[in-house]
C-alpha positions in Angstrom: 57.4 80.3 67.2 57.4 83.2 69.3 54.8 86.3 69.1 56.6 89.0 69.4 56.1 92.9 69.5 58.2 94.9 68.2 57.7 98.6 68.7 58.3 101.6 66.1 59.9 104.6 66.0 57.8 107.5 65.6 58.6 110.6 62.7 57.5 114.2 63.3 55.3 114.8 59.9 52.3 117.1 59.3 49.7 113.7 59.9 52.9 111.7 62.0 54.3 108.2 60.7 55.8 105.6 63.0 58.4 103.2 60.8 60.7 100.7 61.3 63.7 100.1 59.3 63.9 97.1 57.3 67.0 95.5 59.1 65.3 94.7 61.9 62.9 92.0 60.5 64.8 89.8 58.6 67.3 89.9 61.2 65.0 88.9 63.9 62.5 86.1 62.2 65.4 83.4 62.0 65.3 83.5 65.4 62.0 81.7 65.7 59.8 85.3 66.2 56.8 86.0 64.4 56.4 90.0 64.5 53.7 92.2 65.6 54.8 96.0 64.8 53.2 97.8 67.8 52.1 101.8 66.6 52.5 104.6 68.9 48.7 105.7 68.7 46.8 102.5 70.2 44.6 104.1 73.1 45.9 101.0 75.3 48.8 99.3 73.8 48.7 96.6 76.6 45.4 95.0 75.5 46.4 95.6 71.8 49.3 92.8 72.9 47.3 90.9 74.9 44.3 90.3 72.4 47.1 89.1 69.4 48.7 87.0 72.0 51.9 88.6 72.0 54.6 86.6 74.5 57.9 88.8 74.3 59.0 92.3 73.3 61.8 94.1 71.6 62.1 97.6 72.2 63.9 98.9 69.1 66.1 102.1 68.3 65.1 105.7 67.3 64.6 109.1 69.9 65.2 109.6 72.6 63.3 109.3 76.0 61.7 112.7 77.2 63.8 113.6 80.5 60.5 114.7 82.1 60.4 110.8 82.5 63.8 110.9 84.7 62.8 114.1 86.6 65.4 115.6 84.2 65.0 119.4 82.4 65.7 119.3 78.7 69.6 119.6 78.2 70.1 117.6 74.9 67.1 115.7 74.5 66.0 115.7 70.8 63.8 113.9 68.7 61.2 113.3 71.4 57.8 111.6 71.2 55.1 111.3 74.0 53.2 109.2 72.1 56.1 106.5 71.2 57.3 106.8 75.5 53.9 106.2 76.4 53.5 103.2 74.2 56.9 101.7 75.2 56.6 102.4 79.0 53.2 100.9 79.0 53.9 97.5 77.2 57.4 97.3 79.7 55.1 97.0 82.3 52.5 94.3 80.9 55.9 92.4 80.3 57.1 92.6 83.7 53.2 91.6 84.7 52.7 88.3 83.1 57.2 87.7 82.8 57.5 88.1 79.0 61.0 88.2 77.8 62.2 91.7 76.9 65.5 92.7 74.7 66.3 96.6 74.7 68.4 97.9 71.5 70.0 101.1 72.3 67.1 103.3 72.8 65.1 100.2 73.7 67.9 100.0 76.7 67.7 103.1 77.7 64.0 103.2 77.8 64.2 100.0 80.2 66.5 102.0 82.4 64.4 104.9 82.8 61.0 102.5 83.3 62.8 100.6 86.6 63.5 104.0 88.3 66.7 105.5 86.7 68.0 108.2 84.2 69.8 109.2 81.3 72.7 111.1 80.4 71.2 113.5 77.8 74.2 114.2 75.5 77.8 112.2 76.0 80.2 114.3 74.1 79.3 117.8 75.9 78.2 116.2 79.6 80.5 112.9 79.3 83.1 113.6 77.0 84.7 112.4 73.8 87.0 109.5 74.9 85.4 107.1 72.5 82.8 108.1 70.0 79.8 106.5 70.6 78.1 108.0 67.3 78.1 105.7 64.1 81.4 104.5 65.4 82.9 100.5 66.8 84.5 100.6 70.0 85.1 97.4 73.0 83.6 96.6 75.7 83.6 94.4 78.6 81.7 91.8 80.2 81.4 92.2 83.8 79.4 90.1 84.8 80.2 86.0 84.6 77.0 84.2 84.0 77.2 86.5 80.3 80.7 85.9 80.3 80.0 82.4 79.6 77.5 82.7 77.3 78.8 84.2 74.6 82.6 82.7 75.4 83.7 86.2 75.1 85.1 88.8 78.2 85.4 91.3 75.5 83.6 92.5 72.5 83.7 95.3 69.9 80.8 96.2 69.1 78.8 98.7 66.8 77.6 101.8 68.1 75.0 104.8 67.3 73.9 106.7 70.3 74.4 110.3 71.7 72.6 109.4 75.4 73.6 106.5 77.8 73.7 105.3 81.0 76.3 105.4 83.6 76.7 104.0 87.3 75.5 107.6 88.3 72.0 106.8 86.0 71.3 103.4 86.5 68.1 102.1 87.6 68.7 100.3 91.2 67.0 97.2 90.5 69.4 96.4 87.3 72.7 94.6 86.9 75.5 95.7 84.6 76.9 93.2 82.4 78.7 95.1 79.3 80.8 98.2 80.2 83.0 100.8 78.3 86.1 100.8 80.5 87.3 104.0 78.6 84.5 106.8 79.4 82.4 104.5 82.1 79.9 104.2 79.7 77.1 101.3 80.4 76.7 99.2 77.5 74.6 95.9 78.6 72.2 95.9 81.3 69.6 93.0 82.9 67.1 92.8 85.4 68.5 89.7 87.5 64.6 88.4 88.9 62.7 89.4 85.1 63.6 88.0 81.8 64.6 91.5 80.9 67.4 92.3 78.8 69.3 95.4 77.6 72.2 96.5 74.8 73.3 99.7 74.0 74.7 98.8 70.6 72.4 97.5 67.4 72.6 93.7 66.4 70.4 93.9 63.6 73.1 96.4 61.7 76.6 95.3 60.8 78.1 93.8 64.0 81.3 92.5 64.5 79.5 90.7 67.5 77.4 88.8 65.5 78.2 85.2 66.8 77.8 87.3 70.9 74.3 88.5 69.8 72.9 85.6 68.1 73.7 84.2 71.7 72.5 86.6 73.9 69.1 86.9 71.5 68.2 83.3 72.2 68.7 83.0 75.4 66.6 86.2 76.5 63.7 84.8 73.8 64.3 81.6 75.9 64.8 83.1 79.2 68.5 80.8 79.7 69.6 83.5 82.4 66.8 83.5 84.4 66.0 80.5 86.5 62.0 79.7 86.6 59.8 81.7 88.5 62.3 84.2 89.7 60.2 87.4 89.4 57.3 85.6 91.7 
């Protein structure tokens, strides 16, 4: 068994809530986790992990990032929480210190991009366009890069989707690789850091997927660290 944060969304309220919808346990504890929900209002969310032990991280869905993080002005940003950034962007890099595996779902990717240096683009339909429909939508992708290629015996996938903000080769952090791409708009879709057991996707796996078989892959061997040889972040 794995112990394994899992971090929160956090809801704008009179007193503030953080939640996390109920798909995302029972689709994660067959894969050998045992959860710790991680709240946006711990004073130091790195020694909240370390005192419970906690040896991997999934950075779940919800707002997005503040662009003051990507040296960015506001231009279709919503739903933004300082508290919720702080927490994530703090427990990313207790991760990278002691080489925890980390999986990213869609904002959890995007949050990973901005923490190794890059940005975001704030809004796809008005700044990208509307060639596919990223919003509550299905669209393909492909994998790009072989070692994933292999993995999940696949070079293309459709996969579910429910984001307004993305990366793009423009935004990417420098130190990450792509591996899962949206020929049709350019839109990055999978992303990994190639030394730390670090892991990103832009679509949900815990929703209805018709990836499934791909992301019950791609879960286990980031939990595992398969794509990483040993030792490679030292």
């Amino acid at each position: 068994m794995i112990m394994c944060g899992i971090t929160m969304s956090a809801q704008h309220h009179e007193r503030g809530r953080d939640l996390l919808q109920h798909t995302y346990l029972p689709y994660l504890m067959p894969f050998g986790i045992i959860p710790v929900l991680i709240p946006n209002v711990l004073p130091d969310p790195a020694a909240y992990a370390d005192a419970l032990g906690i040896e991997a991280l999934i950075l779940t869905g919800g707002g997005d990032v503040d662009p003051a993080h990507y040296h960015q002005p506001l231009n279709g940003s919503d739903n933004i929480s300082p508290a919720r950034d702080a927490t994530e962007l703090r427990l990313l890099a207790r991760a990278v210190e002691r080489g925890c595996p980390v999986l990213g779902i869609c904002r959890g990717m995007q949050v990973i991009n901005v923490f190794f240096g890059g940005g975001l683009v704030q809004d796809i339909p008005t700044q990208i366009g509307r060639a596919v429909n990223h919003d509550n939508a299905e669209h393909a992708v492909r994998i790009v890069d072989p070692d994933l290629a292999r993995l999940l015996a696949a070079g293309r996938l459709t996969v579910n989707s429910f984001h307004h903000q993305g990366v793009t080769a423009a935004t990417l952090a420098p130190p990450l690789d792509v591996f899962a791409l949206c020929d049709d708009d350019g839109m990055i879709e999978g992303i990994r850091h190639p030394a730390h057991p670090i892991l990103g996707v832009q679509w949900h796996p815990e929703r209805s997927s018709p990836s499934a078989e791909a992301d019950r892959r791609l879960i286990e061997a980031v939990l595992h660290r398969r794509l990483w040889p040993p030792h490679a972040a030292e």
